[in-house]
C-alpha positions as a printed Julia matrix, in Angstrom:
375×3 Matrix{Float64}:
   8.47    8.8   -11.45
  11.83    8.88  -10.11
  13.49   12.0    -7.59
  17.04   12.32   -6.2
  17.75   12.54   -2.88
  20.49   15.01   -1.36
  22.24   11.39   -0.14
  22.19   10.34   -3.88
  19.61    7.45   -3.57
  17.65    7.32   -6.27
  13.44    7.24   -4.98
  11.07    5.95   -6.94
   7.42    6.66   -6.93
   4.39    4.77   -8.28
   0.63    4.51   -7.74
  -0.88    0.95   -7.11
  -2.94   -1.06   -9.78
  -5.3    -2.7    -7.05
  -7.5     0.55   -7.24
  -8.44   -1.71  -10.28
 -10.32   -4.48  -11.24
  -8.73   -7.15  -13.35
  -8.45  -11.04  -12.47
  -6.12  -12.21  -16.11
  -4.1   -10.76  -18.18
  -6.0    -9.4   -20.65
  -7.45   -7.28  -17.86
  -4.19   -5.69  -16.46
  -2.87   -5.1   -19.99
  -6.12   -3.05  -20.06
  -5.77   -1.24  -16.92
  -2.68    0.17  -18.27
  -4.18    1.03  -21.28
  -7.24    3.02  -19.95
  -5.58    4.57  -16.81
  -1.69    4.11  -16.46
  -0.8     5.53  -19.73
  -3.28    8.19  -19.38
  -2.19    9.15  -15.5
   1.83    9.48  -17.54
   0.48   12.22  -20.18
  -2.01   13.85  -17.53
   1.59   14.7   -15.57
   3.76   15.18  -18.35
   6.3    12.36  -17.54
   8.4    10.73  -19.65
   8.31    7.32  -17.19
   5.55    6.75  -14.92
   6.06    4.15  -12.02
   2.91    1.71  -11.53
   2.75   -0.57   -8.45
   1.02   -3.53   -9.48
  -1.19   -5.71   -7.86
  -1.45   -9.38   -9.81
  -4.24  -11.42   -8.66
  -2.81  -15.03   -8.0
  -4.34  -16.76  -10.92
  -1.91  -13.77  -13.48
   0.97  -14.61  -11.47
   0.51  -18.03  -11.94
  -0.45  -17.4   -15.58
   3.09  -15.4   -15.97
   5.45  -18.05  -15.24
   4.94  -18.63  -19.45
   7.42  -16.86  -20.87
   5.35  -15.78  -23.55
   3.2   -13.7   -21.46
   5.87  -11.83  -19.04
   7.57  -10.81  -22.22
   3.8    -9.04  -23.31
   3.47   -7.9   -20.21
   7.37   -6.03  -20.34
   6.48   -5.17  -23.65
   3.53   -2.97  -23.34
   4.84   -1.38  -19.92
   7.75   -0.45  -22.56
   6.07    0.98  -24.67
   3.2     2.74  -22.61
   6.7     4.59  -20.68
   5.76    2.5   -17.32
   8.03    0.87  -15.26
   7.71   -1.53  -12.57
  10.01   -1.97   -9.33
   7.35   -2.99   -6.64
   4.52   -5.05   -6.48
   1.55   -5.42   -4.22
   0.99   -9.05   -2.95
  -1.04   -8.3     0.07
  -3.83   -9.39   -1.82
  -4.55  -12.88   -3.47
  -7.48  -12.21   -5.31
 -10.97  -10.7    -6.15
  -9.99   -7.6    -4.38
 -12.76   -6.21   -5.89
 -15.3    -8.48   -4.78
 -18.72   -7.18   -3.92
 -17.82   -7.99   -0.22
 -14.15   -8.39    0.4
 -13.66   -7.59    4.33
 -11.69  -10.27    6.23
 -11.17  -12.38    3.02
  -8.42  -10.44    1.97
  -5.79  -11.82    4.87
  -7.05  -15.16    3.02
  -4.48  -17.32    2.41
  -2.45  -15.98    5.86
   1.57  -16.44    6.32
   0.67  -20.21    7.73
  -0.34  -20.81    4.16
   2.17  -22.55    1.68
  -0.46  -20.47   -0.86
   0.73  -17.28    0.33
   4.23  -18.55    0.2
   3.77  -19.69   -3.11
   1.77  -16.72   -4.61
   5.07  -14.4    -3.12
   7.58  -16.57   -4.82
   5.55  -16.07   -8.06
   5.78  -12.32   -7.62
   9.38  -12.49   -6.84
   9.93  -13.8   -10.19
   8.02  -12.25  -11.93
   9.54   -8.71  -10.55
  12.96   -9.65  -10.97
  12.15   -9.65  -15.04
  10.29   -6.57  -15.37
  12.85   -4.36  -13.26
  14.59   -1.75  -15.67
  18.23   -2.98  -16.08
  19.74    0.55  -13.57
  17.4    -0.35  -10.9
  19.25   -1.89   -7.75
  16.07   -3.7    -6.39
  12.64   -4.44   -6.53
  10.57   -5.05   -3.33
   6.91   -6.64   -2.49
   4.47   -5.43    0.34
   2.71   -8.48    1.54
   0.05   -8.66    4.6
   1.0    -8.25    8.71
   0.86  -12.63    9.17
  -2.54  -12.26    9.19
  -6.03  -11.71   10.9
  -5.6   -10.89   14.74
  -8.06  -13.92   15.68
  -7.35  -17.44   16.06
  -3.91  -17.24   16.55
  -2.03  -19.07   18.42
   1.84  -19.95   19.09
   2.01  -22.81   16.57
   0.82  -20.46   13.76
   3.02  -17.99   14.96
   5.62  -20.62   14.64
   4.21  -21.38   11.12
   4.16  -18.32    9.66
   8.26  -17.61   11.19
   9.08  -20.63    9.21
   7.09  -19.77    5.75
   9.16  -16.48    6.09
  12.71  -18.14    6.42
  11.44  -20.61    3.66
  10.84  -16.96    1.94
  13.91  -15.01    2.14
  16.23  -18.0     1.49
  14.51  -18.67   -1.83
  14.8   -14.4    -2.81
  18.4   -15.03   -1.88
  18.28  -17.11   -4.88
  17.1   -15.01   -7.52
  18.89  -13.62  -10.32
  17.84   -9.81   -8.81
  17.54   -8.66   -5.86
  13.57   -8.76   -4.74
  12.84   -8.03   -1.03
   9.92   -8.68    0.77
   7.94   -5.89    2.74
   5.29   -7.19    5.62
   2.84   -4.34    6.4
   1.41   -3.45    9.45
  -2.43   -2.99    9.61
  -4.64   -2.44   12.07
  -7.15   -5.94   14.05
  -3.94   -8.37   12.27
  -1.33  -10.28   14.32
   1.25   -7.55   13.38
  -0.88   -4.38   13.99
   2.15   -1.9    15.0
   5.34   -1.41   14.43
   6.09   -2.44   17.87
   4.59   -5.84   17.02
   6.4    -5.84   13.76
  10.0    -5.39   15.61
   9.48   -9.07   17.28
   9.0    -9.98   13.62
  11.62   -8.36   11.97
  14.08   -9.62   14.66
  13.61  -13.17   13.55
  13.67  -12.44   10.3
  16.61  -12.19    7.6
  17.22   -8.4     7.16
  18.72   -8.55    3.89
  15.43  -10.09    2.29
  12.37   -8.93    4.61
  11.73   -5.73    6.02
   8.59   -3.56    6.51
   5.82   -1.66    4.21
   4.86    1.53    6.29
   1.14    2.07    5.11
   0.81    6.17    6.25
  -3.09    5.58    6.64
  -2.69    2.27    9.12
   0.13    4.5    10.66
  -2.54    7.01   11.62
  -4.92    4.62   12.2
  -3.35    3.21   15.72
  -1.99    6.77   16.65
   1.8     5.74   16.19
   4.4     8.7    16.65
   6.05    8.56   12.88
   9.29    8.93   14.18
   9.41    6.17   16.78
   7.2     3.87   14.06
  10.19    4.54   11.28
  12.68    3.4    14.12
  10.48    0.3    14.9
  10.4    -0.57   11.19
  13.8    -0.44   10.6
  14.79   -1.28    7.59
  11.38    0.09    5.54
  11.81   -1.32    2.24
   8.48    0.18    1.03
   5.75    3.37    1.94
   2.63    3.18    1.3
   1.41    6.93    0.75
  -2.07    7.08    1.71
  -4.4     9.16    4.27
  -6.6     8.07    7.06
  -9.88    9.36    7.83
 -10.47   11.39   11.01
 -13.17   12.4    13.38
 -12.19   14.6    15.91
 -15.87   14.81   18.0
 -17.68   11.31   16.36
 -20.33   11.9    19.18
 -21.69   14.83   17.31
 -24.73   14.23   15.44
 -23.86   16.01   12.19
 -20.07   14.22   12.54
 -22.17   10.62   12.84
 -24.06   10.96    9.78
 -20.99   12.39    7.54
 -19.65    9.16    9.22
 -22.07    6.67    7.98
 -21.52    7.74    4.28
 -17.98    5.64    4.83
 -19.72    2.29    6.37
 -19.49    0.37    3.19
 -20.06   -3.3     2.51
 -16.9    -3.82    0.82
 -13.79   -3.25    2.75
 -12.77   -3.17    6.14
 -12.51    0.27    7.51
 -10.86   -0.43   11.09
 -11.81    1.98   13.75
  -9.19    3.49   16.53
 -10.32    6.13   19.08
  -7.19    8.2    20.64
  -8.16    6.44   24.67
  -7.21    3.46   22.89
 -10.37    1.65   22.02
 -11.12   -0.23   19.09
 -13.38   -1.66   16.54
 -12.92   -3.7    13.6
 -15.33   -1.95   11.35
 -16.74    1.66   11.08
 -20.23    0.87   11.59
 -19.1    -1.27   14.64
 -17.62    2.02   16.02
 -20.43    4.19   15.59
 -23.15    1.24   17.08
 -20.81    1.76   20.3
 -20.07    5.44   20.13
 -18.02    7.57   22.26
 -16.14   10.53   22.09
 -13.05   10.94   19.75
 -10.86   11.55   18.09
 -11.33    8.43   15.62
  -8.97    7.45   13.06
 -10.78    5.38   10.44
  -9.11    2.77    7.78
 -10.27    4.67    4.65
  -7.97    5.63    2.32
  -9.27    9.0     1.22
  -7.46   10.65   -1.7
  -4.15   12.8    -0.89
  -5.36   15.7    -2.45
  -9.38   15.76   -1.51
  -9.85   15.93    1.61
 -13.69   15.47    2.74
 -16.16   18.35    4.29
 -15.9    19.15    7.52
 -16.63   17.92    9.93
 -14.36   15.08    8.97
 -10.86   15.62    8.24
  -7.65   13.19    7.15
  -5.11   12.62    9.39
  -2.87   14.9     7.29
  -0.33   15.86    9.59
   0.78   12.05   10.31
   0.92   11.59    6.71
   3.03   14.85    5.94
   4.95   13.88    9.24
   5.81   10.57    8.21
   6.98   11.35    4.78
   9.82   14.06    6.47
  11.04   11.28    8.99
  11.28    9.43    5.99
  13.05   11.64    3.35
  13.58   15.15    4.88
  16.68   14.27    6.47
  20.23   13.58    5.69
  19.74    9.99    4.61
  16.94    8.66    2.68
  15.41    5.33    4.75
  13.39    4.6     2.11
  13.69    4.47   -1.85
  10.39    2.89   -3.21
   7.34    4.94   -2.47
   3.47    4.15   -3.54
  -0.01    6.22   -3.3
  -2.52    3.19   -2.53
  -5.96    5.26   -2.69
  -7.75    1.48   -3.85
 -11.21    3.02   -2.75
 -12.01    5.27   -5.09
 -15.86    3.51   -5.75
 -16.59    3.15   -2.57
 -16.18    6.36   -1.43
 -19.28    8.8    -0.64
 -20.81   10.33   -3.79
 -19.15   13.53   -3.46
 -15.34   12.36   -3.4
 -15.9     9.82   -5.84
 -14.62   10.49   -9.75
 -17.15   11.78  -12.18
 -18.07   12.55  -15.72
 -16.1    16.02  -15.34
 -13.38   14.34  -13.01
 -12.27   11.38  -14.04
 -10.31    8.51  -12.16
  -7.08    9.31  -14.42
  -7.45   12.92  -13.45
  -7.82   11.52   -9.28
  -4.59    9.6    -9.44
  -2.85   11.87  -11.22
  -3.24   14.67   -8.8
  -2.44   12.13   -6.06
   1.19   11.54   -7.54
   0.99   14.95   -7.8
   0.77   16.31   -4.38
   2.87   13.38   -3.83
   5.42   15.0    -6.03
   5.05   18.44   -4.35
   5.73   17.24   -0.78
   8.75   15.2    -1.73
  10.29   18.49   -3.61
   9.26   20.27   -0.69
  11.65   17.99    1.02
  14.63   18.64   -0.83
  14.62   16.12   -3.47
  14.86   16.52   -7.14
  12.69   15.04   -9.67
  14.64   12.69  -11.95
  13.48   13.48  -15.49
  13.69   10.96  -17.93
């Protein structure tokens, strides 16, 4: 989906592929198939945008030129397009047990290197020909712990190695390192010392909205910090304003799930790296929880979203006189893992969920003054 801001730059919106399982080709031709296609008619538009994540082994696979030109073909034909991909992670995202494995190979990693390069390439063939840029989002360095100077020093090098190489593409393709919370880049303060060393023209920042609300950034001081954002992540954060009451604790457990991560940030400034790690300690709140919770469902009370950072975020963003950012994704990857009452259904299925993500997506940025591109 594509909107117009007052400034004239053209915005693109998409929703991200890793909310699905598929490790080959044959398995993300099929995602598009049984969801992205479907997620198009459910909102009546003529293009839909689709972030995709490609598991290393299908990037790898689409250096044939056989199979990028299948893969361009049936995003033709299915009315998708493709301007930004998801390389934060490397594979089996969906993993029985993926936690800390997913900042697995880390910026100190000629893999991760590698795999980006691969991506790079790969976008720079499926961009539609009146698209100025593509972009990737790719993980914050890496896990928090070890890390010392000389993989600091590492990873600063893999990233010059990085944007000279996208300097020599055919397109342009930038790269997009996102903050998350418990990595070596956890803020966007942390992220300026980054960005600083780093080649402005090729790597800039992916602002996730949920990890945003997560550490309790102000949005407008985080956009500053980020500066330039190449890529948003739409997505919403789970909240607890009193965690230390009993009913709040047990609506709390139903997130503490073996999969993922779900980082844990109290507003005095503790921390825990995993929700059932917060509520073992306890304490009063309010807690911000790594969940990505759907846009448009938020849970019972006495949980919440953090839905005013979110909304916040997206006005700092795109409600003013200049847009400082043009390529904009809903990320809601944890749809299954969710507590039985959010999760999709028979009646509600997962095309119908993403749908009505993009669009309250598409309501909020119309309720900032753009204007949906209709094609």
């Amino acid at each position: 989906m594509r909107f117009r801001h007052p400034d004239g730059t053209l915005v693109h919106l998409a929703y991200c592929t890793n909310v699905h399982p598929a490790e080959d080709l044959d398995g993300v031709l099929a995602q598009l198939a049984r969801y992205a296609e479907p997620v198009r008619e459910r909102l009546g538009a003529g293009t839909l945008g689709v972030g995709l994540w490609l598991a290393a082994d299908v990037a790898r696979a689409l250096a044939d030129e056989t199979a990028l030109a299948r893969l361009r073909r049936e995003l033709d034909a299915r009315g998708l397009e493709v301007v930004t991909l998801n390389g934060f992670p490397y594979r089996a995202f969906h993993a029985p047990v993926v936690k800390r494995a997913v900042y697995v190979p880390d910026w100190t990693e000629r893999a991760r290197l590698d795999y980006t390069l691969d991506l790079a390439r790969i976008l720079q063939r499926l961009l539609p020909d009146d698209v100025a840029r593509g972009s990737i989002s790719t993980l914050p360095l890496g896990w928090r712990t070890p890390w010392p100077s000389e993989r600091d020093d590492a990873a600063r090098r893999r990233l010059d190695l990085l944007a000279r190489e996208l300097a020599r593409l055919d397109r342009p393709v930038r790269a997009a390192i996102e903050p998350e919370p418990g990595c070596v880049i956890e803020t966007t303060g942390r992220l300026r010392r980054t960005l600083d060393q780093a080649d402005p023209e090729w790597i800039g920042s992916c602002l996730d909205l949920c990890h945003l609300a997560v550490g309790f950034e102000d949005p407008a001081a985080a956009v500053a910090a980020a500066a330039p954002v190449v890529k948003a992540q739409v997505s919403a954060a789970l909240q607890a304003d009193d965690p230390a009451d009993p009913e709040t604790r047990r609506a709390l457990a139903a997130f503490a799930e073996p999969r993922f991560l779900h980082q844990t940030r109290a507003a005095d400034g503790r921390s825990w790296d995993d929700l059932d790690e917060a509520l073992a300690a306890g304490g009063p709140g309010p807690w911000r929880v790594h969940f990505h919770i759907p846009l448009h469902a938020k849970p019972e009370p006495p949980l919440a979203t953090a839905h005013d950072t979110l909304v916040d975020t997206l006005g700092v963003l795109l409600g003013g006189p200049a847009a400082l950012v043009d390529h904009l994704e809903v990320e809601t990857y944890t749809w299954d893992v969710l507590p039985a009452e959010l999760r999709p259904g028979e009646a509600r299925t997962l095309v119908d969920g993403i749908a009505d993500e993009l669009a309250w997506t598409r309501d909020r940025l119309l309720a900032l003054g753009l204007h949906e591109v209709i094609s």
